[in-house]
N, C-alpha and C positions, 0 to 999 in steps of 0.2 A: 504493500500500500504506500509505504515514503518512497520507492522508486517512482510510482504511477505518478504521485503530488508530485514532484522534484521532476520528473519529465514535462510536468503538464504546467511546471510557473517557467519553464524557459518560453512559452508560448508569450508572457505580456514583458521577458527580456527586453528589452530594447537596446543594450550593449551588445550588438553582437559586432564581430570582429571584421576590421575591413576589409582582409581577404576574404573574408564570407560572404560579402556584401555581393549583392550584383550590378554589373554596372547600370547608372544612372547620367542622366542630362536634366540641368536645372531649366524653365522654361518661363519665356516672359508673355506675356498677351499683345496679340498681334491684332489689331482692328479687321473685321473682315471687308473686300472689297468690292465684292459683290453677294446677294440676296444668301439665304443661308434655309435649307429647306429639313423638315423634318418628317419621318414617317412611324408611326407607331398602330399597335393596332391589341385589341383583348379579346380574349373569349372565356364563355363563361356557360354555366349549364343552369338550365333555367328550370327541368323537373325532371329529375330521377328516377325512371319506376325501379330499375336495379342496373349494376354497374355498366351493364351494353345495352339499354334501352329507355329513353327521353328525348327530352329537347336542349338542345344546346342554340345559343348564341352569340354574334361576334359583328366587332363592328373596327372598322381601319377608316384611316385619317392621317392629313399629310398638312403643313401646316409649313408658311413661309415668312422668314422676315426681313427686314431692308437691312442697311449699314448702321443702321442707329440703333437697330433692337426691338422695332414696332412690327405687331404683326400686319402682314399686306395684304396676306389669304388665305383661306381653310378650306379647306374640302374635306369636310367629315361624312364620311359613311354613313348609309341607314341602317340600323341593326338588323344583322338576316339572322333566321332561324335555320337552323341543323336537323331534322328529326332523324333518328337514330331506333330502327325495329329490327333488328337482323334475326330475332326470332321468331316473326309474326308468321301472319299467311303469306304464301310464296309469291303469291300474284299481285297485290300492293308492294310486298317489301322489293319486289326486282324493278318494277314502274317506278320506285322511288331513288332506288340505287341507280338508275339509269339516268335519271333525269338530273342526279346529282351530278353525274360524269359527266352529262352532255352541258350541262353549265361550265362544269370547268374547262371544257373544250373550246369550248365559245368566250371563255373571257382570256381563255392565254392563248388561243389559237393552236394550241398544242393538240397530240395524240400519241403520247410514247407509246403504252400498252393499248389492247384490245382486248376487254372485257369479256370473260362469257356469260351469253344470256342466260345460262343454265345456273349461274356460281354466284349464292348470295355475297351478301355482305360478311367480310368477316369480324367474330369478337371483338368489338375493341370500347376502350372504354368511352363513355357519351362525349367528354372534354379530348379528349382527340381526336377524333372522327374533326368535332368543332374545328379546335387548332388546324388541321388540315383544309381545310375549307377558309380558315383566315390566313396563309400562306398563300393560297390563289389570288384574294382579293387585294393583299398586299404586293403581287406580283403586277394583277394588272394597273391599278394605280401606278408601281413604280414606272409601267412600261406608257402608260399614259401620259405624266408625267414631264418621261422623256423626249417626247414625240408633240410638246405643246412651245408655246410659246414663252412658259414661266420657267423651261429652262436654260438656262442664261449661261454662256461660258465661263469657264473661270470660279462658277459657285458649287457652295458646301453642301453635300447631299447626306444628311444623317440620318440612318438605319438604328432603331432600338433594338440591340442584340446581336448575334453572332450573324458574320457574313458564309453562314452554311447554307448547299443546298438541302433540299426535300423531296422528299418519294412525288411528289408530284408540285410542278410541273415537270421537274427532274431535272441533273446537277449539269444537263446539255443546255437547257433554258437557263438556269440562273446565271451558265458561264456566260453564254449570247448577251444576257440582259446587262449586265456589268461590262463587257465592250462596250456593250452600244452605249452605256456610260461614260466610258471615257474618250469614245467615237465625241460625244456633245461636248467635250471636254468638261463632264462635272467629278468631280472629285467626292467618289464615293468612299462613305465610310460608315464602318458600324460599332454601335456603343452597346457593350454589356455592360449588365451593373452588377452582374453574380454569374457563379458559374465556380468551373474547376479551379482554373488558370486565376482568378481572383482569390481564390483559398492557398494557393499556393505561393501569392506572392503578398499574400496581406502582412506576414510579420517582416521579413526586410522589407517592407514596404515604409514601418511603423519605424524602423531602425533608422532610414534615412529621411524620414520626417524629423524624428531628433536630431540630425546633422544641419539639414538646412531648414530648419524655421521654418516660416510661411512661403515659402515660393512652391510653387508649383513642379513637378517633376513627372520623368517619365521616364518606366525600367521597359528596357528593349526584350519580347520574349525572345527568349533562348529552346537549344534545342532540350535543353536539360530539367526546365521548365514542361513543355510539351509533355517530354514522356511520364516525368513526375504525376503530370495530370491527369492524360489519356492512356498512359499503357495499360495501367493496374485494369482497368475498366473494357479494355477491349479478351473477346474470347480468342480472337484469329492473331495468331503472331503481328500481323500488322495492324495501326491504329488505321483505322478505316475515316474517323471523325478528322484528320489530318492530311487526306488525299485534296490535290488538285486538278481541274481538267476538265475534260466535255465528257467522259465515257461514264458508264453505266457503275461503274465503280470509285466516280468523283464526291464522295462525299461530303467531300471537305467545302467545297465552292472556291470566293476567291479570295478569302481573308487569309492570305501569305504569310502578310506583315503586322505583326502586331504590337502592342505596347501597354503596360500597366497604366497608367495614369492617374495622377495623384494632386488634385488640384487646390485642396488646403486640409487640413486636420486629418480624420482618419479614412476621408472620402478614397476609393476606390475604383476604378473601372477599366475594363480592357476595349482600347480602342483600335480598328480591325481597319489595312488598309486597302481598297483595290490593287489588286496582282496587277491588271493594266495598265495603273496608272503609272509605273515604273518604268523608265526610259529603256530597257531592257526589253520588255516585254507590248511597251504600245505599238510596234511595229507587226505584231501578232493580229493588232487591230485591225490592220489595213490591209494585211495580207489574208484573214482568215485562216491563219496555219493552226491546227489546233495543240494544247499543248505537251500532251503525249507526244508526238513529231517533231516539235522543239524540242523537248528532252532526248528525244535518240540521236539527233545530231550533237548536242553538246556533252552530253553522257556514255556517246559512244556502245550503248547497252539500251537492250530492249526494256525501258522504264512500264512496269505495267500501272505503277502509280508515280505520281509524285509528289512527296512531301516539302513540307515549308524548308524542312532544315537543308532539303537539297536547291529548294530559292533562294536564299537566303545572303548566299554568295554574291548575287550577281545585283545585289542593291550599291546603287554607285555612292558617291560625295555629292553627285548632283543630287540624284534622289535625296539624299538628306537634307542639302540644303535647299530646294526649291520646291520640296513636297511633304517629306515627313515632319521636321519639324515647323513649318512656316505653316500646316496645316493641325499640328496638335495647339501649338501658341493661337490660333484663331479658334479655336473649340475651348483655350482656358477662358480667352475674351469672351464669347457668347454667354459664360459660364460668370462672369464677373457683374452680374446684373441682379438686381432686388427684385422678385418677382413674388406675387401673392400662391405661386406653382409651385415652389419649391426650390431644392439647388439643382443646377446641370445647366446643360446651352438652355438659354430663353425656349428655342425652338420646340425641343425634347421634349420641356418641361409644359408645354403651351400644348401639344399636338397629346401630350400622356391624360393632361385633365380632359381634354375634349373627350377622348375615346372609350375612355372605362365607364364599365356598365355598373351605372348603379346600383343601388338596393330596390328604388323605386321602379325602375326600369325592367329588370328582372320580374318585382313582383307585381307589376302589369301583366308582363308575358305569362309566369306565371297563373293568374286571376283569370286569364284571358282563355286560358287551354282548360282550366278545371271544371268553367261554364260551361266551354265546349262539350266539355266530356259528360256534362252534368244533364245536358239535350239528348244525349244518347245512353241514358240512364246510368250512368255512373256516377254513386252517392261522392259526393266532395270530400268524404270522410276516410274514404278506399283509396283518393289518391297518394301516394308517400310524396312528402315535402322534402324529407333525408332521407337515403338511401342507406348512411352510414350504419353499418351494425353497429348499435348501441356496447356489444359488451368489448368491442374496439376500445369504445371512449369513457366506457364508465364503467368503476370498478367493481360497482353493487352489483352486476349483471354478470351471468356466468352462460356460457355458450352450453347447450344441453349437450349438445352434441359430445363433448366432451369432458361435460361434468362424470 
């Protein structure tokens, strides 16, 4: 038990030793110079009859502001519903799983897989199914977005979250979509506020907050970091969550380049760069070479994936000084404003209140489906509000099952 305590107070250490440290760059706030856009997006689950069957909802929103700080424009999503029966009658639940796919078809113009008619829906839980479905509507705004007049070269494109692809529209679209990115020349990037890589560098994070005061900084990831985070977690020898590329085995999408970021006290975040925006790699842009085929020319070896730590190399001086830090010092600016939203860029913080689903919100939807159900004679009484097993949460209660 005093080795576990003595283990567990090196955690709020803060001396640790400066060869232990990893390296850091101190960062000043750089005024942005043109508009600075944000996209965030929630989902949430609105009635549970049990863990693969309800209704879920989700709503996305992107949000833009000028050189001063003032928001210019919103486009907030309407809340859509999700319904999720994968164990009902076959002939509603396949018309509904169909018509779910032919939506997403029609908003990202995609068709990796081909569904069969025969092959319900499979198990999953009601809050993913959702999330999946707000990954679409995030895709298509982004791809709208890019294709409108509000994007302007030269400006800040912020992502809430890891720049990963998704099973759908898949890791060949989010590659496309992040060119055509830096095709407009906007400078995309994505902000996590939690995650592995954040647990990982939270105490030297804290250690070199005690060295420099209040200034802002930013620890470069390492490859040593990555595996600390992702190895433990993967079952295949390879971290799969760490691949780059257009194939069917790109999971990773195009967050390359990354960086801790620490912009005063014990704040936190990993900020995720575009792979194309690197002097290296925007000729990729132009040519369409994908990047499996760049890697077997400069690898000399048939790359079946490729990892950050094997890009990582090829980030110049240019790249640092004309994109990575000139663009983290404009994300501390954004970040250096009073706002009634809380701390992070204006933008984030502006486009995160707008999107999240209420209490009231939900229990409309909610109120809305129980009356429904209550017309087709289902007492309001029958329906579960929680799904959660009680003796999960409370310890008065005992599972018979295993009493």
């Amino acid at each position: 038990m005093t080795d576990w305590v003595s283990s567990l107070a090196t955690y709020f250490d803060e001396d640790i030793d400066e060869q232990e440290l990893p390296p850091y760059v101190c960062l000043g706030a750089k005024p942005i110079e043109a508009p600075c856009t944000a996209l965030d997006s929630s989902d949430q689950t609105v009635v549970a009859f049990d863990p693969v069957t309800g209704v879920g909802a989700y709503r996305s929103g992107l949000v833009q502001v000028d050189e001063s700080g003032e928001v210019t424009r919103r486009s907030i999503g309407e809340i859509r519903k999700v319904f999720i029966h994968p164990t009902g009658p076959v002939e509603p639940t396949l018309r509904n799983k169909l018509a779910r796919e032919q939506v997403r078809r029609l908003r990202t113009g995609r068709r990796p897989v081909f569904s069969s008619l025969k092959s319900l829906s499979p198990l999953l839980p009601v809050r993913l199914v959702t999330a999946g479905e707000r990954v679409v509507e995030d895709y298509w705004k982004t791809r709208a977005y890019l294709n409108s007049v509000f994007s302007i070269p030269g400006s800040l494109f912020l992502a809430d979250g890891r720049l990963n692809a998704q099973s759908f529209p898949g890791a060949q679209a989010f590659d496309e979509l992040f060119r055509l990115m830096a095709a407009r020349f906007v400078r995309g990037v994505g902000v996590a506020k939690s995650g592995l890589l954040v647990d990982v560098l939270r105490r030297p994070a804290r250690a070199i907050r005690k060295r420099v005061g209040d200034r802002p900084f930013a620890i470069p990831v390492l490859r040593e970091h990555l595996d600390l985070a992702y190895r433990s977690m993967q079952v295949t020898a390879t971290p799969k969550t760490l691949r780059h590329g257009s194939s069917s085995e790109a999971l990773g999408g195009v967050g390359a380049v990354r960086f801790a970021l620490s912009i005063t006290a014990n704040h936190l975040c990993i900020v995720e760069f575009n792979l194309y925006d690197l002097v290296q790699f925007r000729p990729l842009v132009v040519s369409g070479m994908r990047l499996e085929y760049w890697a077997r020319q400069h690898f000399h070896e048939d790359h079946r994936a490729v990892y950050s730590w094997h890009l990582l190399p090829f980030v110049t001086d240019r790249d640092w000084e004309e994109l990575l830090i000139p663009t983290l010092e404009e994300i501390v600016w954004c970040s250096c404003t009073d706002t009634e939203f809380g701390f992070g860029p204006r933008a984030l913080a502006d486009v995160h209140y707008q999107v999240k689903l209420r209490t009231p919100d939900l229990e409309a939807e909610r109120r809305r489906l129980i009356v429904e159900l209550g017309w087709r004679g289902i007492p309001p009484e029958m329906v579960p509000v929680e799904a959660e097993d009680p003796h999960k949460t409370d310890p008065d209660v005992t599972n018979a099952m295993t009493a």
